[in-house]
SEVO-796226 format. One record per residue (C-alpha): x, y, z. Coordinates in steps of 0.05 Angstrom, whole numbers, plus 5000, padded with zeros to 4 digits. Each point is the difference from the previous one (the first is absolute). Example, Ala and Ser with C-alpha at 12.3 -4.5 7.8 and 13.67 -1.06 7.14 Angstrom:
% residues 2
524649105156;502750694987;
***
This chain:
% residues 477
877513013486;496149845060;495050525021;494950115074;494250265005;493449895037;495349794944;493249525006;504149414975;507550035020;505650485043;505450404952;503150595008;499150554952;504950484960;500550735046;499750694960;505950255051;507749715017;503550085060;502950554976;497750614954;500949844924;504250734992;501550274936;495149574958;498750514956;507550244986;501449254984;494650014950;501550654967;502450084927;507350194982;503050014941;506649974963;501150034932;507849934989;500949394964;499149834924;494049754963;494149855031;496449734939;498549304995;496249405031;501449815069;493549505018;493550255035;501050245064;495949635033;498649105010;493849764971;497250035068;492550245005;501050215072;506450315004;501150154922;505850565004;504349445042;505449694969;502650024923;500449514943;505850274975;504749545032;501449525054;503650165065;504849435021;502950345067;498450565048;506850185042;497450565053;505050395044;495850295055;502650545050;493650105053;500450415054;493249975045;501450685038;499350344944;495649474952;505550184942;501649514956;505750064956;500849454950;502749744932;496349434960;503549584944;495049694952;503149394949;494549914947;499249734928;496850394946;493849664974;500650564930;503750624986;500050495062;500850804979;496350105074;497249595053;497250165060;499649655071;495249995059;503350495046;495150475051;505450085051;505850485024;502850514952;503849774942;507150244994;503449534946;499049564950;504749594955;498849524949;505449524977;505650455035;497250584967;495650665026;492649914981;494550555005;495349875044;492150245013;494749895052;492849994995;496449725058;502049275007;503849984938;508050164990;501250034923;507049934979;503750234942;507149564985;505350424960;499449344948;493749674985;499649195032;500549484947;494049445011;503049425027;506150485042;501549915069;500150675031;501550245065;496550645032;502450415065;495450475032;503050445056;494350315052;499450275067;494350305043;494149805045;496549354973;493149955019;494349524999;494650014952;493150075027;494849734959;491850095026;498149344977;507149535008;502250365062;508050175016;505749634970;506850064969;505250485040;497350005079;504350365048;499649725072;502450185066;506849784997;500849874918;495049864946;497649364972;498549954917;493149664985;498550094915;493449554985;497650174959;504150534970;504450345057;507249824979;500050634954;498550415074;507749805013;504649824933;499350054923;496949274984;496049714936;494449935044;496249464953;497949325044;503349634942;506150324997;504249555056;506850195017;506149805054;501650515041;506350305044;498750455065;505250375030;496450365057;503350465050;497950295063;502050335073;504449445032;495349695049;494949814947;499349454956;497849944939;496549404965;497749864923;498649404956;504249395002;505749955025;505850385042;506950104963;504349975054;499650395059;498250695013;505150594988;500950475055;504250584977;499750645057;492550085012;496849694950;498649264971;499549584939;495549404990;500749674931;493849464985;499649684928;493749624971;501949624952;493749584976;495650494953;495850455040;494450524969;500850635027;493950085048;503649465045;506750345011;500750265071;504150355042;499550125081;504350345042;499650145076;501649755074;498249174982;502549495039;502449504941;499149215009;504849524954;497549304993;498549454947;495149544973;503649474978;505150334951;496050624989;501850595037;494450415049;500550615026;495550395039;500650625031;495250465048;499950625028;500649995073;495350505017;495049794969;495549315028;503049554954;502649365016;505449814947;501549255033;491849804984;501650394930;506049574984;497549365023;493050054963;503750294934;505049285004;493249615012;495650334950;506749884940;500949325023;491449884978;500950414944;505749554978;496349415012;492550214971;502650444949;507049874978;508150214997;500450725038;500450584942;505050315036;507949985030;496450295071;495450105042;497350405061;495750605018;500050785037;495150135053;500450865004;495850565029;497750214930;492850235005;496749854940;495749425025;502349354949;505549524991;503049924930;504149494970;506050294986;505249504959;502549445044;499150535062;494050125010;497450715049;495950015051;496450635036;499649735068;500649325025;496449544950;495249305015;502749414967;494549974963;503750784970;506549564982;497449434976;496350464947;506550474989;504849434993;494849574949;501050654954;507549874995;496449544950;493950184985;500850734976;507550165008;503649354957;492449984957;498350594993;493750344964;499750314929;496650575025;497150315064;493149714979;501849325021;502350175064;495449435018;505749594979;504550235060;495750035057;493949464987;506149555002;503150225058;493250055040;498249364977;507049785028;497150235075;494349564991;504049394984;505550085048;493950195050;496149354982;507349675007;501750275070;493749885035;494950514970;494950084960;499149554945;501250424925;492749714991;496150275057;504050714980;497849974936;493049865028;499350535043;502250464954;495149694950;493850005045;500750854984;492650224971;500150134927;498650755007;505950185048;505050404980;505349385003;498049844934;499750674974;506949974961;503149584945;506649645029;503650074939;501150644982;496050325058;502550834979;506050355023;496650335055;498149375030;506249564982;501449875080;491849825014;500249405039;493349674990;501250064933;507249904991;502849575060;493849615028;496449894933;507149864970;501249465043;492949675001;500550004912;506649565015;495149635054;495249814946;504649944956;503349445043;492749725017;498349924921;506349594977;501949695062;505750035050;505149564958;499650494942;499650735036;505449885043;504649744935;497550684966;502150415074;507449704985;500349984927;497150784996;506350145048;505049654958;497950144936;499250785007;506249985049;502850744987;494850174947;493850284991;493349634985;492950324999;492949645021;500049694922;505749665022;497149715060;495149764969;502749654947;504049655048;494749825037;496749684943;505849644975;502249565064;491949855028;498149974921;493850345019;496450564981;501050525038;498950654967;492150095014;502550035084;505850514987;494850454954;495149865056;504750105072;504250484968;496450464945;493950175026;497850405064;494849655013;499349335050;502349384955;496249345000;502149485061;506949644973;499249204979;504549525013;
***
């Protein structure tokens, strides 16, 4: 995620409290029902919620989804939404009830294997009941019929995200935990999936997800049918949909497809967004490694909530970005959407990577060395509120703080690369990539890597950059 905001040290955007259009019928979504037709309800179905300290009702460790299919009917006139969502999972142990992350439209059908479940709602949580209990070790498959207004959550301290309704459509932005704003999802970072979309609309609009198109568009009397398909494992907060008025770009970079897309009436400029997205995978490929992904591209739309996120192999834009903006979204494709963090704590992970990405590709194309960054930044008094954080594991209210997430993210991988020399940090940049390709891997990890190709020691500068919020001693190389 890129974020602006006028700050002593830097310009990001920050998360708004307010879409473009009124989050209706919140409270309805949120609202308990209850139905209690279906047998036996006794039994162990896995806790609720993912170990997560920040978000610990998301997700459950009761199995492992393998594919989301979602059918989505949206029409913006009226914001309703009427959709079905097929979940393929395995059972990690015995399932008498489970429950999935689900604070959207009304529920109006679930079946389990072929066969009618009950169902319940409590807040963010959809419990199911199957007629038979899940064997451990099953495959499974779960349909969830819904239909009503989705809406957005609105969170004081990590602003708007998940469903967004815009003038013309509505665009889908989950981190850190919005997909369950829009379809029934196992909402755990760790649980990665491929997904289908099958997305229609009022002919005249398009309609764009993750990955790929499967064919062309369906046009059947007024309405149209967009199917997209990511097929590389993707966890849940990265899934996207966006549908308006977007003028859509097809190119490649090399073999890889890009497509871009922007909405006319907005100040975007899609042929600067599609040439700086094919320069900025091009460096990736050559400082980093082989592309995660089977695409490529990005979405500039009118969406008002003031950041960019990194959406899987398409990344969204509110407004017309920098390059600086790309060349950050399109380093997560592997730092933060192929590796991906254990938990939310180590959000570091994702975006000191991808900031410190900027600084090279600035120091490569004519701008400021990574160095004289760092040294700014460094030159910060001991007693300013820069410091005033831990990086790692900074608290769920301030998961998105840039000093302490982005800028001193990137300048721990700075003195990380200043301690164990060039030679060595930019093998562990690649060799993090590959290794973790499609997995997650925590700040342990990291290290450990670290110390295995520079041989060094390196634990007393991650306790020191990353565990304590307080200013750490000058790095030595």
């Amino acid at each position: 995620m890129t974020t602006w905001k006028r700050t002593g040290h830097s310009t990001r955007k920050t998360r708004t409290t307010t879409g473009r259009r009124g989050a209706a019928a919140l409270g309805l979504a949120c609202a308990m029902v209850v139905f209690t037709a279906a047998p036996g309800s006794a039994g162990s179905g896995g806790p609720p919620g993912a170990p997560d300290p920040y978000f610990p009702l998301a997700g459950n460790q009761g199995y492992d989804v393998e594919h989301y299919d979602l059918d989505l009917d949206f029409t913006p006139a009226t914001d309703l939404l009427v959709a079905r969502a097929d979940i393929k999972a395995e059972a990690r142990r015995d399932l008498a009830r489970f429950t999935l992350d689900f604070s959207g439209p009304a529920v109006e059908r679930v079946v389990v294997n072929g066969r009618p479940a009950a169902y319940s709602r409590d807040g963010q949580e959809l419990t199911i009941v199957p007629a038979a209990k899940v064997r451990a070790g099953r495959d499974f498959t779960v349909t969830v019929w819904y239909r009503g207004t989705a809406a957005p959550i609105e969170d004081p301290a990590l602003g708007v995200y998940g469903w967004i309704n815009t003038d013309d459509g509505a665009v889908a932005l989950n981190e850190p935990d919005g997909a369950r704003s829009w379809y029934p999802v196992n909402d755990d970072v760790r649980d990665k999936a491929t997904y289908t979309f099958r997305i229609t609309a009022p002919a005249g609009l398009t309609a764009l997800a993750n990955g790929e198109p499967q064919g062309k568009p369906r046009t059947v009397g007024d309405r149209t049918t967009a199917t997209w398909s990511m097929r590389k494992p993707m966890s849940s907060y990265l899934s996207m949909v966006a549908i308006g008025r977007f003028t859509v770009t097809d190119g490649r970079v090399g073999r890889l497809p890009n497509i871009t897309a922007y909405d006319p009436a907005g100040d975007g400029d899609d042929a600067a967004l599609h040439r700086t997205t094919a320069d900025a995978v091009r460096w990736g490929q050559e400082r980093i490694g082989r592309y995660p992904f089977d695409s490529t591209g990005g979405i500039i739309d009118r969406i008002d909530v003031g950041y960019a996120l990194e959406t899987q192999a398409r990344p969204v834009y509110d407004g017309e970005p920098d390059e600086s903006t790309i060349v950050h979204e399109i380093a997560h494709q592997w730092y933060g959407n192929s590796v991906t963090p254990e938990t939310w704590a180590d959000l570091w992970l994702n975006e000191g990577f991808a900031t410190y990405a900027e600084w090279l590709w600035q120091e490569e194309h004519g701008g400021p060395t990574a160095q004289s960054v760092f040294d700014q930044l460094y030159a910060t008094p001991a007693t300013d509120d820069f410091w005033h954080l831990k990086t790692a594991d900074p608290g769920r209210d301030e998961l998105f703080d840039y000093n302490a997430v982005y800028l001193r993210g990137a300048m721990t991988l700075h003195a990380l690369r200043t301690t164990i020399g060039d030679r060595d940090f930019f093998t562990l940049l690649r060799t993090w990539a590959e290794k973790y390709r499609y997995d997650n891997a925590d700040t342990r990890d990291l290290m450990n890597l670290a110390r295995s190709i520079s041989h060094d020691n390196v634990k007393p500068l991650f306790d020191a950059w990353l565990y304590k919020a307080a200013k750490p001693p000058t790095p030595k190389g």
